[in-house]
Every structure is written in structure tokens, then in C-alpha cells.
N, C-alpha and C positions, 0 to 999 in steps of 0.2 A: 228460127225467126219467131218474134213474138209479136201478136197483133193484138190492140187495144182499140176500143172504140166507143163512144160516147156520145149523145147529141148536149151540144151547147147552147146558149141565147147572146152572148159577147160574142159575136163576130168579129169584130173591127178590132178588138183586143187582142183575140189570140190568132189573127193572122196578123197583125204587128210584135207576135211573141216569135212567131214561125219564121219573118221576116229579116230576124233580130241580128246587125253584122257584126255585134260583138259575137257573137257564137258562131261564126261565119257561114253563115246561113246561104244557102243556094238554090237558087228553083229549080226542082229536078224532074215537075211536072206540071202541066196546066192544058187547061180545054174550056172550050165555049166562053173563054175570057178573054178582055183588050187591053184593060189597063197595064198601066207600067208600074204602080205603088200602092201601097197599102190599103191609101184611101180611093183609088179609082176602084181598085175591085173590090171593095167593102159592099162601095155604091150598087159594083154590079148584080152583087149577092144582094144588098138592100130593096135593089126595083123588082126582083123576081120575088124578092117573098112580100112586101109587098099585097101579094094576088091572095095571102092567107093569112087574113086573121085571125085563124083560129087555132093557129098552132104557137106554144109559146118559144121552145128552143129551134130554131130555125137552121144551125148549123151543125153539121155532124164534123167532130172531132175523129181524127186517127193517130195513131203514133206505130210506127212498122220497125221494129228493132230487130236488124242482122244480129245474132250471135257475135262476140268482139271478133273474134278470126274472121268472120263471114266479112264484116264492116272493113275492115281494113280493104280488105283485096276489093269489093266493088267500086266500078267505076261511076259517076256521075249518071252516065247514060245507062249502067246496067240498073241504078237506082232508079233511073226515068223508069225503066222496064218494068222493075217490082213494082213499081207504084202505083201501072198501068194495068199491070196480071190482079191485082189488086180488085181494083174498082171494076175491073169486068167482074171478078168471083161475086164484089159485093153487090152485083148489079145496077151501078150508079155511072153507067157511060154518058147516059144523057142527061147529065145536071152538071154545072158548073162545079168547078174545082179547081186547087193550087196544093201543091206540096215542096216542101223544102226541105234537104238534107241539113240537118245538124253536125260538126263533127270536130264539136268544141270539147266532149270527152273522149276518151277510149273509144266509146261507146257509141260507134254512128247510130245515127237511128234519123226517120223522117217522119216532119211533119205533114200530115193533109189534113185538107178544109174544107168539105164539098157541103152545099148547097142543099139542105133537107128537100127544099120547095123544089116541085122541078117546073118545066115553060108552061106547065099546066095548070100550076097552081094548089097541086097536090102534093102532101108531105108523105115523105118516105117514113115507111113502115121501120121503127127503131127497137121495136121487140127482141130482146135477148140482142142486143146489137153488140154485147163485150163478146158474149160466146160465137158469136156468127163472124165476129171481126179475126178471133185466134185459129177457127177452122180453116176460114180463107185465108190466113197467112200460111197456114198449116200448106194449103191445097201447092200455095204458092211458093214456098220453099222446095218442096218436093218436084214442081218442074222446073225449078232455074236451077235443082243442084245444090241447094244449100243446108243448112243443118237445122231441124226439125224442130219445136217443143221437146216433144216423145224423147228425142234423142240426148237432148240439152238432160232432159228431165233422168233418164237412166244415165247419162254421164256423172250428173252429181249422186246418185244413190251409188254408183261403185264405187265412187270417191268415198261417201260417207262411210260405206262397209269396210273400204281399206284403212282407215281412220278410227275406225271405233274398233277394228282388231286390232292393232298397232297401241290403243292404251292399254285395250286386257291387256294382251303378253306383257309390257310395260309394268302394269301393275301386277303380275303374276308373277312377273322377278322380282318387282321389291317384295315381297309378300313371301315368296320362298328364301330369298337370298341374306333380306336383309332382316325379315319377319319384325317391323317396328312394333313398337307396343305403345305409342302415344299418336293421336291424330296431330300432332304439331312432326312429329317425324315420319310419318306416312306422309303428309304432304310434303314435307321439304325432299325428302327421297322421290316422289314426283316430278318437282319443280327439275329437281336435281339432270330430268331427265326430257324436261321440258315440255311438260304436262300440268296445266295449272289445277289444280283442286279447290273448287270452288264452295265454301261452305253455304247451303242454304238456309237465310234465317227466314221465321214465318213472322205475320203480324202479331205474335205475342212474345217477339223476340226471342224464339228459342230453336235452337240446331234440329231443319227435320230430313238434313238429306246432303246431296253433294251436285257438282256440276264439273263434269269434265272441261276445258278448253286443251283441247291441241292443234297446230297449225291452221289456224282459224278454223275451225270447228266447235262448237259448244254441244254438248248433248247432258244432260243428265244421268247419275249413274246406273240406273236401270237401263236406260236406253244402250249406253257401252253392250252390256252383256247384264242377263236378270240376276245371275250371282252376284253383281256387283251391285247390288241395290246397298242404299247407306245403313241396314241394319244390316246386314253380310259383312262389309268392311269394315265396321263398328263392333261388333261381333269377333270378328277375325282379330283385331286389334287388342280384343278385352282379354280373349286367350291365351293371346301371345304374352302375356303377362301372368297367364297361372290364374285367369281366375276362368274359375268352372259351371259356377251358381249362379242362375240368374240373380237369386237374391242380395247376390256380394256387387251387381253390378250399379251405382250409382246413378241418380241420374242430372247430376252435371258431369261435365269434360273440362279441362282447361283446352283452353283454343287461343293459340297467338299472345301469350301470356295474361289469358281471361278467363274467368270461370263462365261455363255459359252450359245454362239450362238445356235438354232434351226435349222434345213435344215425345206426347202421351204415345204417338203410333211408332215413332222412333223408339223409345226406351221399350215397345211392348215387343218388336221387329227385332232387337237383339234380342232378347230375352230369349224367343221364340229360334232363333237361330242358336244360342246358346246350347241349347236343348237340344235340336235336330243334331248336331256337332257332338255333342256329348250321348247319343243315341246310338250313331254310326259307329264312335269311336269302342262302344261297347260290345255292337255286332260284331264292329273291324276284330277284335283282338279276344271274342270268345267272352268273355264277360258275360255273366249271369244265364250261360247257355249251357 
């Protein structure tokens, strides 16, 4: 679960956004309030703060997002619950407050609106209120059973790991298999395999790299794997063609049936890979030893 928190000066706005029965909105929580609409408890928010002029955002915004698995299966009342473990973590039991489930997307999630000012007249201390707002949901997920930040946060890094191994080997077969010699068939033997190859151009309009997308995923190609950085694969590509010399290597490419300019670090990155490749292949096979 993920917790968001913020103080605001729109009151009467954004608890007519919370309210809202296009998105069919429901109250899953309220305390030290009467009214029945929007604008009665605006009012009632309005008379307590009121007692402080000297604060200018008067209401603390939240928004408390189940994970989508988590969202589906809770109940109204178990929403009441989170909303409740909540506002104890955040220490706001004695000041008014309203919360409304959302669950117009996928993505339930609920709003709350509590009352900066409390009967005293004194505003709540809003310091670091985004960080203190994610640890209490943090606290709060962990006792109702639900699924964590932490947890959210290493399911997507495994994800991303099995993803970004799944284009190397990807790109390791066409690279062994098919060994293209043009960046127009490196990419289509990609595509081929449902890997899009994304060329990146700079502000001076010239080729300084590449971008993975697979199964929604985007990464850059460093980021796959640091072999695959775009002078590696530009490189790879130049020799699979027989050429040896950095110096034979040009520095445009045609691209998508275009001629299209190198950047300085690109054209310097094959080169320099050029070399390393024609190094090895000299250790590899006794040459000059």
C-alpha cells in the first residue's frame, strides 16, 4: 500500500473531488463531523480553522492506495479500518476528518481530508508529511496483511531482472545465429522477435545509442546488460561485415532507409571496441605471441 500526503488551502474543492459520484465515491470514514454534504462539512472544517489565522493551508490531504490485488478483495468496512489504523499512526484521532473510497479505476484507492486546525486552534505539524504519510501506510499494511511498498518495490525489480535477461539472450541469438551486418537488420531480427530497438537521437540530430522496449518494459541498452552498450552492438555489427579498422569505419549509418550521422562518443565507443575485439581475437588465436 502506498501513502501520499500533503497539506492543502481548497477545502470545499477537494472534498467535493473525494465526494464525486461519477467515480462512485463512498464514505468509508468520518469522525467529529454532522453534516450530510459537501458543503455542511466544509462549514464544519471552515468554523474550527477559523481559530487560526495564521496558518495558510488549513487541510491535510491523503490518498491511501491498496496495491490492485489488495484493492479488489477489500471490503468497505475493511477500507473504514485502513483509514482508521491510519489516522491513529498519523496521530490525527482528535481533529475532524472524511474519507472516501474511489473505485472508478482498477485501482481502488481512498480519499481523506482531515482538518490541519485541531479544537484548539493549533495547526498540525506538516513537516516531511509525504515521508511520514508512506511509513504509516507502510506500518499499516503490515498489520492488516496487506502487501507492503518494500514488497511492491522488489516485485517490480525481479520483474525488471527477468526482462532485461530475456532481451540479452534474445539479442545473443540473433547476434550468433543470424550475425546481421546492418543496424536496419539487427533491428528487424529484434522486432522479429518482439523486441523493439529503439534508436536514440540527440539534439544535434545524430544516432547516440539505442533503447530496448519489451513487454512494456523500456530500458536502455546499457542498462539490459553493459556489453550491450550501443558502441558493442555497433561494433558487433561493423565486423560482422569484415570490417576490422576503426579507421574503415564511417561515421554515418543508413537507418530506416536514411543516412544518419553518429555523435562523437558513439563513433569514438565503436572504435574503441573495434580494437578491444581485434586484441582478443589476436591473444585468442596466438597472433603476434
Amino acid at each position: 500500500m502506498i501513502g501520499k500526503g500533503t497539506s492543502i488551502a481548497h477545502t470545499g474543492t477537494s472534498i467535493e473531488y473525494g465526494w464525486n459520484q461519477e467515480k462512485d465515491a463512498e464514505i468509508v470514514f468520518s469522525q467529529h463531523l454532522a453534516g450530510t454534504d459537501t458543503q455542511e462539512i466544509t462549514e464544519e472544517f471552515r468554523l474550527i480553522q477559523e481559530e487560526n489565522t495564521r496558518c495558510q493551508k488549513k487541510t491535510l490531504s491523503f490518498i491511501l492506495s491498496p496495491t490492485q490485488e489488495d484493492g479488489k478483495n477489500l471490503s468497505t468496512e475493511q477500507l473504514g479500518e485502513l483509514t482508521q489504523k491510519f489516522i491513529k499512526e498519523m496521530q490525527l484521532k482528535e481533529r475532524q476528518a472524511i474519507a472516501f473510497v474511489h473505485r472508478d479505476k482498477a485501482h481502488t484507492h481512498v480519499h481523506l481530508y482531515v482538518n490541519r486546525i485541531g479544537f484548539d486552534g493549533k495547526a498540525y505539524n506538516d513537516s516531511f508529511i509525504g515521508k511520514r504519510s508512506q511509513l504509516a501506510a507502510e506500518n499499516v499494511a503490515k498489520e492488516m496483511g496487506l502487501t507492503t511498498v518494500k514488497e511492491v518495490q522488489l516485485e517490480k525489480e525481479l520483474d525488471s531482472i527477468k526482462v532485461r535477461l530475456e532481451i540479452k539472450n534474445i539479442h545473443q541469438r540473433v547476434m550468433e545465429n543470424q550475425r546481421p551486418k546492418t543496424l536496419d537488420s539487427y533491428i528487424k531480427a529484434m522486432q522479429e522477435r518482439n523486441v523493439e530497438v529503439i534508436p536514440s537521437i540527440n539534439k544535434s540530430n545524430k544516432l547516440q545509442g539505442f533503447r530496448f522496449q519489451y513487454q512494456g518494459h523500456s530500458f536502455k541498452a546499457s542498462e539490459v546488460h553493459r556489453p550491450m552498450s550501443g558502441g558493442r552492438i555497433m561494433a558487433q555489427l561493423t565486423q560482422n561485415r569484415g570490417i576490422t579498422k576503426p579507421v574503415e569505419v564511417g561515421k554515418s549509418i543508413q537507418l530506416l532507409g536514411k543516412t544518419v550521422e553518429m555523435s562523437t562518443n558513439l563513433a569514438t565507443s565503436i572504435a574503441k571496441n573495434i580494437i578491444k575485439k581485434t586484441i582478443k581475437k589476436a591473444i585468442d588465436t596466438g597472433i603476434g605471441i
